[in-house]
N, C-alpha and C positions, 0 to 999 in steps of 0.2 A: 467694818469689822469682820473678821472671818475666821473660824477653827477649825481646827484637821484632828482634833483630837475626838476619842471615841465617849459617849456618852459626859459629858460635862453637862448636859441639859436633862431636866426632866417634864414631860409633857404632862401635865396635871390632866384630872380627869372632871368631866362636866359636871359631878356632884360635889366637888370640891369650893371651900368656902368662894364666894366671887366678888371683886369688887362693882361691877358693873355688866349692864353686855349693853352691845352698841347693833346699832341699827343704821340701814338708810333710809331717806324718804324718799319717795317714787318722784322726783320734780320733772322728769322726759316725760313730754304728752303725748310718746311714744309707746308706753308702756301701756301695758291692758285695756287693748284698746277695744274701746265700746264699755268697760267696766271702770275705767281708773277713778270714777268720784266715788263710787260706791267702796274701793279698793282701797282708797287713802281714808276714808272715813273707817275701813274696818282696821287699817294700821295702827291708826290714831287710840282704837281703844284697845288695840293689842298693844300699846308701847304704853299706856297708861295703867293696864292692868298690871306690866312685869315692873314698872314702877312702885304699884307697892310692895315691892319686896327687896328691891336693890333700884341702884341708882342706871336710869337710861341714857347713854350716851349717842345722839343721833345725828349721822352726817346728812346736812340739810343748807342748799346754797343760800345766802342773806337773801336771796331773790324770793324768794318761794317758803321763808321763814313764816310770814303772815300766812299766807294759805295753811299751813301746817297747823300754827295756832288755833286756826278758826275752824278745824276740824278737828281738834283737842278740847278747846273750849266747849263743843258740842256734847262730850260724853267725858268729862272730868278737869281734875286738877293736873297744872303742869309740873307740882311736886316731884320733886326728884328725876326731872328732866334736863338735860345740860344739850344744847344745840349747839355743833360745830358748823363753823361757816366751811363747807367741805361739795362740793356737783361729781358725786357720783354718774357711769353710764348705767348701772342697773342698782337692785337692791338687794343680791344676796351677799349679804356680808362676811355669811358665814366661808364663801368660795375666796373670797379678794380680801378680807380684814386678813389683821397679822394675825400667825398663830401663836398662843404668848406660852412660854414657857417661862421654869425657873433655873437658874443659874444655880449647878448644884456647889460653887466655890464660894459665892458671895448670898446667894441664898436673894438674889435681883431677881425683880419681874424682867423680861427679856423679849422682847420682838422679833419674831421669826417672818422673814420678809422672804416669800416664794414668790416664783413667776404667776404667775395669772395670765391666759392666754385666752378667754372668753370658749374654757370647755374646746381647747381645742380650734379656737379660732373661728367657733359656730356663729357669733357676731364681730360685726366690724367695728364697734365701737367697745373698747376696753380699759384704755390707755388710763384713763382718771380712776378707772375699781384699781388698776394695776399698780398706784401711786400709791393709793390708800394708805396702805400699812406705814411707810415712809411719815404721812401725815400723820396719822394716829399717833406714834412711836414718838415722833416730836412734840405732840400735845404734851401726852404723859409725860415728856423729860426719860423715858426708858430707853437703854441700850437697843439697838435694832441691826439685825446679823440676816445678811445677803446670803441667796442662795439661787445659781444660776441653775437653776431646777424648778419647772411646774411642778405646783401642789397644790388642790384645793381644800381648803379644812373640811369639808363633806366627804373629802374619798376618805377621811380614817375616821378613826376611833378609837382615845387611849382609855384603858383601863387605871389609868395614875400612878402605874408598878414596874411601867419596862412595855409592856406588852398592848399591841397595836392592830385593830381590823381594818382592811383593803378590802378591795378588789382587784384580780386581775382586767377587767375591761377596762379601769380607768388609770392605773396606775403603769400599766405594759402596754397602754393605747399609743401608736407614734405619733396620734395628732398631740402628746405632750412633749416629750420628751426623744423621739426619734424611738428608734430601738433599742430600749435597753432589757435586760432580764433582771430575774427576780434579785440576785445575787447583788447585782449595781442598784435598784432601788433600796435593798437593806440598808445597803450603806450609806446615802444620802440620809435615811432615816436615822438611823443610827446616829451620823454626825450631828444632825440639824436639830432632833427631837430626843436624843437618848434610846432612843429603841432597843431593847433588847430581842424581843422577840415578835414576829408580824405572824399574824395567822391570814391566809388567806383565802377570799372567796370568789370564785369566779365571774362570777356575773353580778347585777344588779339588779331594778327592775327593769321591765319589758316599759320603753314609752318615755324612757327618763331621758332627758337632753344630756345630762350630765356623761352618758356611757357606761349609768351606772354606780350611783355614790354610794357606799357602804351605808349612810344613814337615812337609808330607805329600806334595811335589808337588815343589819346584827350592829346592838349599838349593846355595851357593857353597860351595868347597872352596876357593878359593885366590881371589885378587882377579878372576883374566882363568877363573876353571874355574867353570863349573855341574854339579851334579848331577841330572838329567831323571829323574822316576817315568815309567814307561814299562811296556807288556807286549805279550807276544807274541800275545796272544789276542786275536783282531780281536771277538770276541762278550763279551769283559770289560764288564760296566757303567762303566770311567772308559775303554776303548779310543780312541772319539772325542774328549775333549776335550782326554788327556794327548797325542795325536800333534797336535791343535790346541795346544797348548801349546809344541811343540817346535819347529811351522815359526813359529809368531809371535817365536819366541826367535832365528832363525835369521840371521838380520841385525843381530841385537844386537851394538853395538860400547859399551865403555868409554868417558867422556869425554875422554880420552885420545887415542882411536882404536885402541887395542888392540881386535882380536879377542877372542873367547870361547871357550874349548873350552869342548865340554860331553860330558858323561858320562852316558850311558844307566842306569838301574839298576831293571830289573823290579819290580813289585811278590809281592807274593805268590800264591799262589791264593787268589782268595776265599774270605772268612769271613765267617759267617754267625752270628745268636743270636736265637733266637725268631723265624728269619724274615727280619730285620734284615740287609744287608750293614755289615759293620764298613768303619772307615777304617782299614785296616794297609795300612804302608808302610814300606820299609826307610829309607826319610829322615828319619824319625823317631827320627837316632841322637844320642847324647849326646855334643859333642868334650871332650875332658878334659887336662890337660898333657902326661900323656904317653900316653893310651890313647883310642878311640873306642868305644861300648859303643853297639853295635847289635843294634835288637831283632828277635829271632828269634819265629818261631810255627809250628815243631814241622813244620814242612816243610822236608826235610832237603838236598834239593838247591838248594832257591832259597836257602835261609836259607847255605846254605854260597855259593852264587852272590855273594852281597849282601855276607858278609862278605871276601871273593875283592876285590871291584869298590871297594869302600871302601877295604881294604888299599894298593889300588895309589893310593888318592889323598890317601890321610893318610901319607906315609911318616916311618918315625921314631917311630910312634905302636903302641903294639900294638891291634889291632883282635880284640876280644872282643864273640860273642854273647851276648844274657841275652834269657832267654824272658821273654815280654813278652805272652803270650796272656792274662792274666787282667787286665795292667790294660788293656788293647782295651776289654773287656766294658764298660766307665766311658766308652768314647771316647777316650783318649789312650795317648799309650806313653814314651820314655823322654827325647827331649827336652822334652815337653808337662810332664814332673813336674818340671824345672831348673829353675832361674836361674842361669848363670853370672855371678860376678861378677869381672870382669877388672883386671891390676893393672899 
């Protein structure tokens, strides 16, 4: 299925009612390696926790279903979990799951099916995240619309209203998309997502595999609210380009003409592995129906800080932290492993 028409879709926003969000489980014993028992046991009670509040949908090969269990069965009930017989190559689902939007004619949930090229081809194995959406899209029995164009759900962030956060390092990167400009991705956007308006940010963090994913950096809380990664530490490696971030945002008005609030929210202290600065970020949190689960890493005052600053902008929602320091070590944390699917 394919349309040339301009805004017929509307891209819902993460605080938006949800029917589900889906997951992968780690089954390559290729993954976190020296970590992955301790890694799958800490999935298991992050997939049992956003279970109580909406329904888990988890791609997980029949092979590796019994493991899965048996480190479920360890820290709760399998309530409100549905396993797909599905062998993902990695587990960010948020990057390779479809992006679902609404069909503004028929008022249908819709699958938006982008290329997935493994971040630019950084791994060699891709091809099963790259199907994904196809599978998924089939479960549900939902429309699913081809788009021969890389996108990973991590480079944006919609507000639910038209209006969209990027970055230029991931979205103007030629390892996706060759060379295109701003102009030619609006309107991909536009077409695929309804976009009306993209605000854009240059960079990402400093460490991120991604090139830089906006939801490490300004993730909307509300249609007219942003959330700013931000720190106090003028000698931080992201110091210069997150407060270059903040004054390019700073005249951003809605197509509307509303104003913006925006919300400060430090990052952590640097982390480090082998050497490596990690990309941890408290933006990196998971919105759910009725809770936000944000990731913690075992620094007791920001991590209290971060869930403090959240609280006040999800109200309504309980805001819980989950250590999240072992899946960093992979490069992501807890909305990079979603897909919400909105209903």
């Amino acid at each position: 299925m394919s349309w040339s028409g301009q805004h017929r879709f509307r891209l819902p926003a993460d605080w938006e009612p949800q029917e589900a969000v889906w997951f992968a489980w780690p089954a390559s014993e290729n993954l976190w390696p020296g970590v992955l028992p301790r890694v799958r046991r800490q999935l298991a009670k992050l997939y049992q926790l956003a279970a109580r509040y909406e329904k888990v949908c988890l791609l997980c090969p029949a092979a590796a279903q019994a493991d899965f269990l048996s480190h479920l069965e360890a820290v709760g009930s399998a309530s409100h979990i549905e396993l797909f017989d599905y062998a993902t190559d990695d587990v960010w689902c948020r990057d390779f799951g479809p992006i679902f939007v609404f069909d503004r004619e028929t008022a249908a949930l819709t699958a938006t099916d982008w290329g997935f090229n493994a971040w630019g081809e950084k791994f060699p194995a891709y091809q099963r995240d790259a199907s994904a959406p196809a599978f998924i899209a089939e479960q549900l029995g939902v429309p699913r619309i081809t788009f021969d164009f890389v996108l990973e759900g991590g480079a944006i962030d919609s507000n639910g209203a038209g209006s969209l956060l990027t970055t230029e390092a991931v979205l103007l990167h030629p390892n996706r998309n060759g060379r295109n400009d701003k102009v030619a991705m609006e309107a991909y956007l536009a077409q695929g997502l309804g976009v009306e308006q993209v605000l854009w940010l240059q960079e990402g963090l400093v460490g991120d595999d991604t090139d830089g994913h906006i939801d490490n950096v300004a993730r909307f809380f509300r249609e007219d609210g942003l959330i700013l990664a931000c720190t106090e530490d003028a000698t931080h490696p992201n110091a210069a380009h997150l407060e270059e971030s903040r004054l390019g945002l700073e005249g951003a008005v809605l197509p509307d003409g509303r104003s913006i609030e925006k919300i400060l929210l430090p990052l952590p202290d640097p982390i480090f592995a082998e050497g490596q600065l990690l990309a941890a970020s408290y933006l990196n949190y998971l919105v759910l129906n009725g809770a936000v689960l944000v990731p913690t890493y075992g620094q007791a005052k920001k991590d209290a800080q971060a869930i403090k600053v959240l609280a006040g902008c999800y109200p309504g929602r309980k805001v819980i932290g989950f250590d999240a320091r072992d899946f960093l070590l992979e490069g992501g944390s807890l909305h990079c492993l979603s897909q919400h699917q909105p209903r």
